[in-house]
N, C-alpha and C positions, 0 to 999 in steps of 0.2 A: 189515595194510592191503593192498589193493589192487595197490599200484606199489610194495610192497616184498613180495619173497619169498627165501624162504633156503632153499642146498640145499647139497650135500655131495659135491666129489669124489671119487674114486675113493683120491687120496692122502691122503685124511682131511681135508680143507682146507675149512673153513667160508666159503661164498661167500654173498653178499648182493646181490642184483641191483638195481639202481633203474628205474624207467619215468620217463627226464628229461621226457618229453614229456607227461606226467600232470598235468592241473592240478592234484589233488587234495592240499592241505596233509601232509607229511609230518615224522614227527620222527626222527633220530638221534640213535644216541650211538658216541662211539670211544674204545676202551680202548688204553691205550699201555703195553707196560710198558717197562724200567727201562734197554732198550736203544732207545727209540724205534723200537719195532718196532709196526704195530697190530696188534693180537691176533686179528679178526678182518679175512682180506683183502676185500677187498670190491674185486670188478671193476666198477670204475667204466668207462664211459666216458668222455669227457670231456663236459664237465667236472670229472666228480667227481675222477679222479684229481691234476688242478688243486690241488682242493678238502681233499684229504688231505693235500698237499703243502705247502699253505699251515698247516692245523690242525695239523701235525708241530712248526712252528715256533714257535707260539705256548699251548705247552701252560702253560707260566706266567702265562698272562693268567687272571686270576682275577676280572676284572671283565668283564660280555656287552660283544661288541664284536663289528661287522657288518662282512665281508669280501664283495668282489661277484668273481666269478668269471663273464667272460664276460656277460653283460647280467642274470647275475642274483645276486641278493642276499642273503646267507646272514645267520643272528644264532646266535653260539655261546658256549659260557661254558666255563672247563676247573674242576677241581676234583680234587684230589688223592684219588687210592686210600685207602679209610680201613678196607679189609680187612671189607668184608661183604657180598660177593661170590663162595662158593666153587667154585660153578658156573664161573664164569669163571678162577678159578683154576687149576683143574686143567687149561683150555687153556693159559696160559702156561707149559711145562715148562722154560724155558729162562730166564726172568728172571720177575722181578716184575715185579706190574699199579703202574704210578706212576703212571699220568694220564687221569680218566674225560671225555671231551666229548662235550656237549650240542648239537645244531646242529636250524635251522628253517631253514628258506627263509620270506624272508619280500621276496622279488619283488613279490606283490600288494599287500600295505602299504604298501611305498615308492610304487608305482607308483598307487594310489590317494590318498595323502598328497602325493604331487605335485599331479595332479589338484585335490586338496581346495586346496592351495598357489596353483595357478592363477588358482580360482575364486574363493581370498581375495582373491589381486591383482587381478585381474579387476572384481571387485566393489567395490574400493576405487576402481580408476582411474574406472570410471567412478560411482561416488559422491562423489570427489571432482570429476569432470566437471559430474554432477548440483547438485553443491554449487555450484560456480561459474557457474553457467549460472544457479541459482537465484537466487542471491546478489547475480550483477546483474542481475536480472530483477526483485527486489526493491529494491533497489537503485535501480534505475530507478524501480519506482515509489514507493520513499517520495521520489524527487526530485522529480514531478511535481507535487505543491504549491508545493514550492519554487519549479520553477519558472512555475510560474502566476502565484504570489504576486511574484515577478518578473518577469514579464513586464508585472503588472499596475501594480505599481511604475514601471516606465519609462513606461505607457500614461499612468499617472495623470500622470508629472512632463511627461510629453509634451505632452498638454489642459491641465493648470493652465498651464505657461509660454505655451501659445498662445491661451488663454482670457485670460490676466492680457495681452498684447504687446496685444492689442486696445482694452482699455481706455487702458491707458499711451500708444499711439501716438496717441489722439483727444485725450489729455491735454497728450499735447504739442504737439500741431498746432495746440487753441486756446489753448494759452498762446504760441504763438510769433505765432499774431496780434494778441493782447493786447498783447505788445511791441510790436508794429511802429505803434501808435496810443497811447504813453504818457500823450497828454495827455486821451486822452479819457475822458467817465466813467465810470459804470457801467453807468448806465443804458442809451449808448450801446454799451458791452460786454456787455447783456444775454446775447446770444446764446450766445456762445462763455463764457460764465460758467456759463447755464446746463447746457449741453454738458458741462464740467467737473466739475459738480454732482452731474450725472446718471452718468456714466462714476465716478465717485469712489464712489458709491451701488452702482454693481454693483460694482466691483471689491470694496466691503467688505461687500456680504451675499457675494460668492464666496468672500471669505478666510475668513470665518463659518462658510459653509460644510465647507468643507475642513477647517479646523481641527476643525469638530463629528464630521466622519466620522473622521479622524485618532487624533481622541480616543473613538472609538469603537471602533477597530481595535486600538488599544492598552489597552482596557478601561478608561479613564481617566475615561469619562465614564459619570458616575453616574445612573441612575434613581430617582427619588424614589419609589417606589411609594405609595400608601395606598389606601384605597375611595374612589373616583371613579363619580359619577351622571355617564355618557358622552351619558344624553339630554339631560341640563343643560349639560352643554359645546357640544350639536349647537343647540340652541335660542338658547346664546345670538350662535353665530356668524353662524346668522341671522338675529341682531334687529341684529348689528353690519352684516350683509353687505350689507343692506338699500337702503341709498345710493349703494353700487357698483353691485348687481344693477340699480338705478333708472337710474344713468347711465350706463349699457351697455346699457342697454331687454332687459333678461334678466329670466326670471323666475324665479325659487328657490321652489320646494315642499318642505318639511317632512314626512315623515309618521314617526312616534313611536309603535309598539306596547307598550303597557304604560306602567309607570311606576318612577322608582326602577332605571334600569337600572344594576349597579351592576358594575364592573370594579376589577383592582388594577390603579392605574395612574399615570404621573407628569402631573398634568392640563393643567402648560405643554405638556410635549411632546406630548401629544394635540392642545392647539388647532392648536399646529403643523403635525402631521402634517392636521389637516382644511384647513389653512387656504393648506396645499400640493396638496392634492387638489383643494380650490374653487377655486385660483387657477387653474391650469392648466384646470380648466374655463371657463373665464369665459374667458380665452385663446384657446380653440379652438371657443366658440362663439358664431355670429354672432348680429346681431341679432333682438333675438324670438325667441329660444330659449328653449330650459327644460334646469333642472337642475335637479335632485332629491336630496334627502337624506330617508334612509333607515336607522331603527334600530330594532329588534327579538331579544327576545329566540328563539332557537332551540335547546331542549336543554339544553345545559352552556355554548355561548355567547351572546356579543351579537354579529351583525350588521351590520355600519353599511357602507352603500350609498349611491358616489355616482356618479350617472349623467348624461350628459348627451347631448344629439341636435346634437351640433356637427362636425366634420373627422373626427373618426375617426381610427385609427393604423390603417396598412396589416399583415396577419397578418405579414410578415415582419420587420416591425420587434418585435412584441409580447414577445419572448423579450428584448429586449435595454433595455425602457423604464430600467430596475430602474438600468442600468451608469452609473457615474459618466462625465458631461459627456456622455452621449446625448442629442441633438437630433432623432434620426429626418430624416425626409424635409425638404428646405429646402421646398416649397412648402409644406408644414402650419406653419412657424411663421410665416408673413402677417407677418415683421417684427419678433417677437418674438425679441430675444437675450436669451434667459435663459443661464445658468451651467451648465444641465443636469447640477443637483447635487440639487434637489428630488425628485425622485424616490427619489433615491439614499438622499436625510436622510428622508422618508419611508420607505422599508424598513427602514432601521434602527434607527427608532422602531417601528415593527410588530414585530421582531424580537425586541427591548430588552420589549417586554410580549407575548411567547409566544405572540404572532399570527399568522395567516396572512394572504398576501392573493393575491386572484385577480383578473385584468384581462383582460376581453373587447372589442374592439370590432371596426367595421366602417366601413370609407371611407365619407362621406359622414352615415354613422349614429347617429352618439355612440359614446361609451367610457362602459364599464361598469366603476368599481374596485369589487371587495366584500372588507372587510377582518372576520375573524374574531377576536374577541377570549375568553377564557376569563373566563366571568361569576364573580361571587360570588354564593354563597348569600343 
């Protein structure tokens, strides 16, 4: 090799040079004989001389084992003379060969396996960095239902207890006038009776309410499915609506494309849901208005449209009709304290039969709901 060459004194003395400063992998071997003498000397500089020094001591080590001499790293193995060697023999005149070693340098391995060492650790730290960082990053967001669903928990118990103090306070105000005239009759207590009547009346369609969405939220509440004609449900609530429409000087239009429209669906809960949509129309349109009902089939569904040219909901409110006990703008309810749960019990009968629904409108213009249901063949 290269960074090894061998020459020959003048005294007959086998010499063996090294190039320490040689990158290039090199291999040895040291024969020792039977006076710990090495057979051949070999002028090391240091550190090799070191390096003999140490390999003299340990010619009984029969298992490889790595010695570092000076920052670098040797791996060598000894192994006993076993006499098939003659060449070498006839150098030792003075004793027997008794111990053959094997040596590498193996500097760059370690020094690489460090490295490689490094770049394990390295790569674990920050993977478990990545981990944790991940983890609650996740973490964070499977909370975020949670806490929406919480949050919405306290909103809902916040509007019910303040929707419900309302009714109870009027409740109690005319029963405390009631007291204060025991002897009078009823008919004389009309007023504050009726008062009573009426407040008693909301507070138990808002309980109604509540309870319906409640049990909807907890999957409690069941859908009756079957086939359902949706255009026999919309006809007949305008032959019922007819008397109202009459004494609120409104007018209801009908229009019915086809026949036989037919949906899976629970047919109470549908009158309900129309009959939430027409109220709130009739509500927020004034006198000599028109409202309209609208059903058709389109495609794979049925259609049903109901529109009206009354108040209108301003675009920023629109996103938020949907939310339990939203009332929107106080001048658009003219007086109307509803529970602002209808809307609410409406979505979740849409929902409950795999419908959509879409709400347009414009101040002053009417409101447009169009609710999409998935037809039957």
């Amino acid at each position: 090799m290269d960074n090894l060459y061998q020459y020959t004194l003048p005294n007959g003395e086998h010499v063996l040079n090294v190039n320490w400063d040689d990158p290039e992998r090199f291999f040895m071997t040291f024969y020792w004989d039977s006076n710990d003498t090495l057979l051949q000397s070999i002028y090391y500089k240091s550190p090799y001389d070191k390096l003999a020094f140490k390999l003299r001591k340990k010619q009984g080590q029969l298992e490889p084992e790595s010695i570092r001499v000076g920052k670098r790293t040797f791996r060598f193995v000894s192994r006993p003379y076993l006499g098939n060697l003659p060449m070498l023999e006839k150098l030792s005149d003075k004793a027997p060969l008794k111990t053959l070693q094997a040596m590498t340098e193996i500097s760059t391995e370690i020094h690489y396996l460090k490295l490689l060492l490094m770049s394990i650790s390295t790569g674990i730290g920050i993977g478990a960095l990545l981990s944790v960082i991940a983890g609650y990053a996740l973490a964070r967001r499977a909370l975020i239902p949670i806490q929406k669903a919480w949050d919405k928990q306290q909103q809902f118990v916040a509007d019910a207890s303040h929707e419900l103090r309302s009714p109870l306070s009027v409740i109690r105000g005319q029963t405390q006038i009631l007291l204060r005239h025991p002897v009078h009759t009823i008919e004389e207590e009309s007023a504050p009776i009726s008062a009573i009547l009426k407040e008693t009346k909301r507070m138990r369609n808002m309980v109604d309410g509540l309870l319906l969405l409640a049990r909807g939220d907890s999957h409690e509440e069941v859908i009756l499915c079957q086939s359902v004609r949706i255009d026999g449900i919309l006809k007949e609530i305008a032959k019922k609506m007819e008397p109202v429409m009459e004494y609120k000087k409104l007018r209801l239009g009908l229009h019915v494309e086809g026949s036989e429209l037919l949906i899976n669906g629970d047919e109470d809960r549908l009158i309900q849901l129309f009959m939430i949509l027409l109220d709130n129309a009739i509500k927020f349109t004034q006198a000599d208005g028109q409202i309209d009902l609208e059903c058709l089939r389109q495609g794979k569904s049925v259609l049903v449209t109901v529109k009206d040219n009354g108040a209108g909901i301003p675009e920023h409110d629109l996103p938020l009709v949907f939310n339990r006990f939203y009332k929107g703008d106080a001048s658009r309810n003219r007086g109307y304290h509803g529970a602002g749960l209808g809307l609410s019990i409406a979505h979740w009968i849409i929902d409950q039969h795999q419908g959509s629904v879409h709400i347009s409108s414009s101040v002053g213009h009417g409101t447009t709901v169009m609710i999409r249901f998935p037809a039957m063949s």
